[in-house]
DSSP file (Angstrom, degrees, kcal/mol; ACC not computed):
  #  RESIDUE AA STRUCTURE BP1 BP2  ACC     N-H-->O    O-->H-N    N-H-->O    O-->H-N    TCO  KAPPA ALPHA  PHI   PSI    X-CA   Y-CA   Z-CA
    1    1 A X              0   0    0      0, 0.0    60,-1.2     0, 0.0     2,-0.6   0.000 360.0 360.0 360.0 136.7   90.1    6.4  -50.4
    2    2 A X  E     -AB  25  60A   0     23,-3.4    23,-3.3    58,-0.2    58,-0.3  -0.972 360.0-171.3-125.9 138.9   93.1    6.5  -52.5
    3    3 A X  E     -AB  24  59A   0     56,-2.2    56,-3.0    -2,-0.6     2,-0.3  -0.892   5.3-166.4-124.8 136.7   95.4    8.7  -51.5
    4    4 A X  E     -AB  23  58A   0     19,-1.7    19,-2.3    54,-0.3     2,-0.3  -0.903  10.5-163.4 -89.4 102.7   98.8    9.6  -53.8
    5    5 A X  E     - B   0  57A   0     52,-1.1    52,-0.9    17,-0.3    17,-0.2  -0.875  64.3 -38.1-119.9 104.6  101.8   11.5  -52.2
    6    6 A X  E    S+     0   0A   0     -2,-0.3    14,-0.3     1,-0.2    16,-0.2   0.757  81.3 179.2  82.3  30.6  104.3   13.1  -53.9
    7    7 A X  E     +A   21   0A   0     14,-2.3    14,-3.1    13,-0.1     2,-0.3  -0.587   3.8 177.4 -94.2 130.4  104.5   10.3  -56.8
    8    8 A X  E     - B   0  55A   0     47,-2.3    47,-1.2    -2,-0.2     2,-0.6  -0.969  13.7-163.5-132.9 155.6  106.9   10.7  -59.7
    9    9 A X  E     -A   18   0A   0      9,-3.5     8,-1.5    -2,-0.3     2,-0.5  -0.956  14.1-179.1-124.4 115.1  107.9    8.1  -63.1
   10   10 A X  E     -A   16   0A   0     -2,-0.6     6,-0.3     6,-0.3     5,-0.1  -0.886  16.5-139.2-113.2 114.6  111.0    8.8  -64.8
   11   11 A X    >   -     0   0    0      4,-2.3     3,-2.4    -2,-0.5     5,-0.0  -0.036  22.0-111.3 -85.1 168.9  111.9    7.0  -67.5
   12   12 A X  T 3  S+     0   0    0      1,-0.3    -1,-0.1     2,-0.1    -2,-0.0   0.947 117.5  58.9 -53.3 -46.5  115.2    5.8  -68.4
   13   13 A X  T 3  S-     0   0    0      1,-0.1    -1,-0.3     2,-0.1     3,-0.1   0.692 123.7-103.2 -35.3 -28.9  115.4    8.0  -71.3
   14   14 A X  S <  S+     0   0    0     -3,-2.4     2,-0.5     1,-0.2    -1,-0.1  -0.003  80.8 116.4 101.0 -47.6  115.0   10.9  -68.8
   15   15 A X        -     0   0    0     -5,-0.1    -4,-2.3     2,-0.0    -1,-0.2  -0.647  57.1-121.9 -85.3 143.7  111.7   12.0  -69.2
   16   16 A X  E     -A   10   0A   0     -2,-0.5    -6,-0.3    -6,-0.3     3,-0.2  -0.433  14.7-170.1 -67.8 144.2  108.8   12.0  -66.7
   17   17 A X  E    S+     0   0A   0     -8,-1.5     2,-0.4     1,-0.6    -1,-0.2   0.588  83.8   0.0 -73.6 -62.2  105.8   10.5  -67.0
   18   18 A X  E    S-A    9   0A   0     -9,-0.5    -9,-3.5    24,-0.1    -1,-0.6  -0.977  71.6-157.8-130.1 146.4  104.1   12.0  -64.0
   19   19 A X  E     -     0   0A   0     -2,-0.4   -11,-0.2   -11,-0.3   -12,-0.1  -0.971  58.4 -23.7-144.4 122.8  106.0   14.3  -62.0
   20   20 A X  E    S+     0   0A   0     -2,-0.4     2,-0.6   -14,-0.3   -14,-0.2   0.875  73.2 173.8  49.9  46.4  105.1   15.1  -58.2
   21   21 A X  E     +A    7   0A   0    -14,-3.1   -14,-2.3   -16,-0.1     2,-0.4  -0.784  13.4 178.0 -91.5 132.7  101.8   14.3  -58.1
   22   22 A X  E     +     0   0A   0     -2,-0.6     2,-0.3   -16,-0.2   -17,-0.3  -0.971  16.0 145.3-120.3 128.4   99.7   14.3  -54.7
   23   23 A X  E     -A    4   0A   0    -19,-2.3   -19,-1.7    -2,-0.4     2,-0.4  -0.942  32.0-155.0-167.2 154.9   95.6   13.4  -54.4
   24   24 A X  E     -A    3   0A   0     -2,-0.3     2,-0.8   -21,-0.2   -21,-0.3  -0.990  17.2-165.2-123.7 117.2   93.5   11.9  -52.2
   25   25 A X  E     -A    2   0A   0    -23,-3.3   -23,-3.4    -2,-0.4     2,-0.1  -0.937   5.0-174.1-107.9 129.6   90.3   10.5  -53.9
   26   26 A X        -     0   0    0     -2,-0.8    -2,-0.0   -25,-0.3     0, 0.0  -0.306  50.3 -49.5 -75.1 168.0   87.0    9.4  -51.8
   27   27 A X  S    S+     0   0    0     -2,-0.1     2,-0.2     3,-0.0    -1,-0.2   0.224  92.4  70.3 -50.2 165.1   84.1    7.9  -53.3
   28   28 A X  S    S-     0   0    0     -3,-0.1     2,-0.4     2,-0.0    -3,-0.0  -0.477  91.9 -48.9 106.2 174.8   82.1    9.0  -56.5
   29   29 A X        -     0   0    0     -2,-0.2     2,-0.3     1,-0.0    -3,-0.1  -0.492  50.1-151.5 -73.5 136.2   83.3    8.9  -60.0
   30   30 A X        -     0   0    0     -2,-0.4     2,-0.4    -5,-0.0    -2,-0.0  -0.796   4.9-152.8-118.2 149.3   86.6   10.3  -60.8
   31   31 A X        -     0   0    0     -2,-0.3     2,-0.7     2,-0.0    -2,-0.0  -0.999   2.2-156.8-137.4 134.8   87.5   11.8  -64.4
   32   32 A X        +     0   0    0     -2,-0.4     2,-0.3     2,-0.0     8,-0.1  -0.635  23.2 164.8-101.2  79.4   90.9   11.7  -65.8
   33   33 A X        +     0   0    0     -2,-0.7     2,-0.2     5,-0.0    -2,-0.0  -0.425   9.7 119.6 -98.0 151.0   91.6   14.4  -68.4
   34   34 A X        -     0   0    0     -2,-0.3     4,-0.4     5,-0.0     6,-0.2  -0.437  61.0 -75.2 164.1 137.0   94.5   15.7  -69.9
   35   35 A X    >   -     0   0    0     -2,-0.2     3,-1.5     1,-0.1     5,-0.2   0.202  67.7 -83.6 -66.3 139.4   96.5   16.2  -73.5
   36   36 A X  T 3  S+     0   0    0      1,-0.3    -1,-0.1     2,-0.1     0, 0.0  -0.259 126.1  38.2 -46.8 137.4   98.4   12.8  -74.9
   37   37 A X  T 3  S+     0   0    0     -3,-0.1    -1,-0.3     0, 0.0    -2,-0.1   0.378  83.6 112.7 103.5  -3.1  101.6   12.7  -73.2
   38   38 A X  S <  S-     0   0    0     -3,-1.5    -2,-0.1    -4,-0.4    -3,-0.1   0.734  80.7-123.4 -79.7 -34.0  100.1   14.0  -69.9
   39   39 A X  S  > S+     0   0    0     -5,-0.1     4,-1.2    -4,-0.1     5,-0.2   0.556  71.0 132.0 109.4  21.4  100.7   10.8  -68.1
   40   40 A X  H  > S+     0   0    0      2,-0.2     4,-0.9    -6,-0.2     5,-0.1   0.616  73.4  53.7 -97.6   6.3   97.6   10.0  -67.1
   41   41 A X  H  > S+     0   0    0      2,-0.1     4,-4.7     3,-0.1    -1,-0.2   0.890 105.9  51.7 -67.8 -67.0   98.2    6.5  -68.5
   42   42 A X  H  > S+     0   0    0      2,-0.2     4,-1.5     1,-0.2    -2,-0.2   0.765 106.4  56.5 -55.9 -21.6  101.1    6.0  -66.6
   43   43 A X  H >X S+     0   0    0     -4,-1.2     4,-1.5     2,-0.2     3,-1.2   0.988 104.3  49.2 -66.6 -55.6   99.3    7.0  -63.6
   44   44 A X  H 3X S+     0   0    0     -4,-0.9     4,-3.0     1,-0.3     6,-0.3   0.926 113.5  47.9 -58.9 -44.7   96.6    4.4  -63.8
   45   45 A X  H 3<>S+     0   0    0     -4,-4.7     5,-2.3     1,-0.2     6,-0.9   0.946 111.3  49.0 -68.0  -9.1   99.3    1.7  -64.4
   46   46 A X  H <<5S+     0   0    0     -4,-1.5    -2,-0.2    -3,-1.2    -1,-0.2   0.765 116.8  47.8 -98.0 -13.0  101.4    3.0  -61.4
   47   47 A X  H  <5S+     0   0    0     -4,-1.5    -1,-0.2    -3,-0.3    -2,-0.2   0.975 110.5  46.4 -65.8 -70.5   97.8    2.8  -59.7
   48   48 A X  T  <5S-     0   0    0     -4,-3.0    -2,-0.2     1,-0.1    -1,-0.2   0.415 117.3-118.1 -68.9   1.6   97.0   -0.7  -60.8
   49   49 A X  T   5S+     0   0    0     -4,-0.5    -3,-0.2    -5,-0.2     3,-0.2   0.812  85.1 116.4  62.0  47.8  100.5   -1.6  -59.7
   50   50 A X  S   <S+     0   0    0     -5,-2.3     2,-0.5    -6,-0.3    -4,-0.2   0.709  74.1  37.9 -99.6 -15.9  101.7   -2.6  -62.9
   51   51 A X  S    S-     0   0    0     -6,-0.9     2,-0.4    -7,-0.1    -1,-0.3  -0.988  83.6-122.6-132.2 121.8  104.5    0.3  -63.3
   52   52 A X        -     0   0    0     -2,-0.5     2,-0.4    -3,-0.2    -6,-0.1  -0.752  15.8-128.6  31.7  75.5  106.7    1.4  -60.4
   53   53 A X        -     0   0    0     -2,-0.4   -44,-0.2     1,-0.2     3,-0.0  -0.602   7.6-142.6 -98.5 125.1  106.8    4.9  -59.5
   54   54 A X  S    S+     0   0    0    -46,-0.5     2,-0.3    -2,-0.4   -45,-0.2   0.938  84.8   1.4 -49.2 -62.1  110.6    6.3  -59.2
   55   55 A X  E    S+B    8   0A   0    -47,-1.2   -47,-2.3    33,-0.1     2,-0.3  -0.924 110.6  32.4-129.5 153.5  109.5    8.7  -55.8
   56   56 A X  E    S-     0   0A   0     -2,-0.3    31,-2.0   -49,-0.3   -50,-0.2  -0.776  74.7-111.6 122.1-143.8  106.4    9.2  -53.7
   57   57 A X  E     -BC   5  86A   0    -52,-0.9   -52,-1.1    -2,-0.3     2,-0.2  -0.544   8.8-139.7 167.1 150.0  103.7    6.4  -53.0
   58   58 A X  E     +BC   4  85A   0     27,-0.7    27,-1.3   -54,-0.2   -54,-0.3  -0.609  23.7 170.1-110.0 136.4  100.5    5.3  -53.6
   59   59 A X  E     -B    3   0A   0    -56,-3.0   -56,-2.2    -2,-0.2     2,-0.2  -0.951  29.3-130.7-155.7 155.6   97.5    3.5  -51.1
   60   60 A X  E     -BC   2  82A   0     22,-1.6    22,-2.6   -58,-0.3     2,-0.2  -0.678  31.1-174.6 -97.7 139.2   94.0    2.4  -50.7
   61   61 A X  E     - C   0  81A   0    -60,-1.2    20,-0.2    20,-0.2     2,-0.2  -0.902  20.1-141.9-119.2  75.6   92.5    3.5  -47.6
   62   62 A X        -     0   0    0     17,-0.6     2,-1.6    18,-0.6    -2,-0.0  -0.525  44.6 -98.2 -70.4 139.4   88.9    2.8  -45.9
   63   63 A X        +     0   0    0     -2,-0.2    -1,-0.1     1,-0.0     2,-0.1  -0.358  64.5 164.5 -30.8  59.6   87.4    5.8  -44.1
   64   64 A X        -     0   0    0     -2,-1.6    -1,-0.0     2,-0.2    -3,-0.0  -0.195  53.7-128.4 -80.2 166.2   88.5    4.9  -40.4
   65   65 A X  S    S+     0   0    0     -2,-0.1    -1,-0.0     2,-0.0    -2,-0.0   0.733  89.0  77.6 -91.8 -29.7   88.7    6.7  -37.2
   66   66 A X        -     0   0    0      1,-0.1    -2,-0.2     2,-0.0     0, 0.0  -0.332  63.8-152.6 -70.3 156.1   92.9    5.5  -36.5
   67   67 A X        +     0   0    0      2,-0.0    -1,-0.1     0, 0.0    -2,-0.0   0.314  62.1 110.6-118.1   4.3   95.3    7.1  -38.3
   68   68 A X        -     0   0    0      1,-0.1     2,-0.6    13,-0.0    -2,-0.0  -0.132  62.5-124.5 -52.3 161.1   97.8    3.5  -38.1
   69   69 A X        -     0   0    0     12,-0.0     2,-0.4     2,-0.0    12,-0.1  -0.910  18.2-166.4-125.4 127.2   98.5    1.5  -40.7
   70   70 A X        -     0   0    0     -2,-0.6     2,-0.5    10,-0.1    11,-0.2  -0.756  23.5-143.3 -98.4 143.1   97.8   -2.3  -41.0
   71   71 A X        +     0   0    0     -2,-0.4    11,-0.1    11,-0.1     9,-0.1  -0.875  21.9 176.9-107.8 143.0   99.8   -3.7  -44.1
   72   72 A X        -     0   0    0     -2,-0.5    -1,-0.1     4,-0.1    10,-0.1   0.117  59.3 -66.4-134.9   9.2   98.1   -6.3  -45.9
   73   73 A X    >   -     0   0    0      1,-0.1     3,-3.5     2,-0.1    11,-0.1   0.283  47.7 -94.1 111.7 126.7  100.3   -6.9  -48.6
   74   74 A X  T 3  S+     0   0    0      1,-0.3    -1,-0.1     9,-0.1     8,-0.1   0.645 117.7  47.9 -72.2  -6.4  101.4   -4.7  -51.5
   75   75 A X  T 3  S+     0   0    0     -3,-0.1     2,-0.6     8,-0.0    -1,-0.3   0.331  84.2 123.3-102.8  13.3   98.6   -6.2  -54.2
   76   76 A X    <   +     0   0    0     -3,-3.5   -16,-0.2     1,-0.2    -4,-0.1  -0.781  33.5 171.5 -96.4 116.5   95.9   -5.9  -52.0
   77   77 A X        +     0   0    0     -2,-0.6    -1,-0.2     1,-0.2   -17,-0.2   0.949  65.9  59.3 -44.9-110.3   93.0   -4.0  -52.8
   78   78 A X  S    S+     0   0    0     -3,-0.1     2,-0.3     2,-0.1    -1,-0.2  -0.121  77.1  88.8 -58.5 121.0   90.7   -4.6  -50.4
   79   79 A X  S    S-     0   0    0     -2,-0.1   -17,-0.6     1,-0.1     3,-0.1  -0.940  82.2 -81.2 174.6 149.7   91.7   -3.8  -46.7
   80   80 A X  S    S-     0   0    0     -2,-0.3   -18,-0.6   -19,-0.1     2,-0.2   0.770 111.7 -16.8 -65.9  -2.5   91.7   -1.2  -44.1
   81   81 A X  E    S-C   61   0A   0    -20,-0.2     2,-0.4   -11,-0.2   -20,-0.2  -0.801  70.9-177.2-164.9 154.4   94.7    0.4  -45.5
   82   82 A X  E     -C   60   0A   0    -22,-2.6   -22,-1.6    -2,-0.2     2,-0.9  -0.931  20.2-138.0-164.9 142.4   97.3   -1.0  -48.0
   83   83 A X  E     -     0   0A   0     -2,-0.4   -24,-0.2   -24,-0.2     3,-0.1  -0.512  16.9-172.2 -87.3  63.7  100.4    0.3  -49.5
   84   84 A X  E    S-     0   0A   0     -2,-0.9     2,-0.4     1,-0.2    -1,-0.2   0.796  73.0 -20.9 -49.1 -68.9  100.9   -0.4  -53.1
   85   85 A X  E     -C   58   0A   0    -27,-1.3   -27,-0.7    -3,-0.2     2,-0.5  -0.980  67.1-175.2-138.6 147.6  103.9    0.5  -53.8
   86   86 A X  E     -C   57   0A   0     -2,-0.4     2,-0.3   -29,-0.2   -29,-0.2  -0.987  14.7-165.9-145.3 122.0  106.4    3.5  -51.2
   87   87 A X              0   0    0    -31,-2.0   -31,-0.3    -2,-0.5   -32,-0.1  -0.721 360.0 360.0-105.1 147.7  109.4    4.3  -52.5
   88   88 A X              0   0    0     -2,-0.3   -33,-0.1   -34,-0.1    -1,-0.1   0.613 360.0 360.0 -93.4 360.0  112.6    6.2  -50.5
């Protein structure tokens, strides 16, 4: 599962890229729509850990019964839970 709480990009300029976004996705196919300028670009890099997100944070998740977290290192994909990137 990847789950994203509360994740925002601001640019230097001042404008956001994504602002407050929260979702959890589970397995299946996922569609990302939305008008040029929506951010959904910027999402995917802040996903792929290429970009930073100014607040909130982003993680991969496997389906488990614990609700812990084991860190496995902030570029790791695969794992029972890993924290790309958490911001204060």
């Amino acid at each position: 599962m990847l789950a994203i709480e509360n994740v925002s990009k601001k640019f230097r300029a001042g404008n956001f890229g994504v602002r407050d976004l929260s979702l959890a996705a589970t397995s299946g196919v996922i569609g990302l729509l939305g008008p040029n300028g929506a951010g959904k670009t910027t999402l995917m890099q802040m996903i792929a850990t290429i970009t930073r997100p100014t607040s909130g944070r982003i993680y991969f998740a496997a389906p488990t019964s614990r609700n812990s977290l084991t860190s496995c290192g902030a570029r790791s994909v695969i794992c029972r839970r890993t924290s790309a990137f958490t911001t204060a």
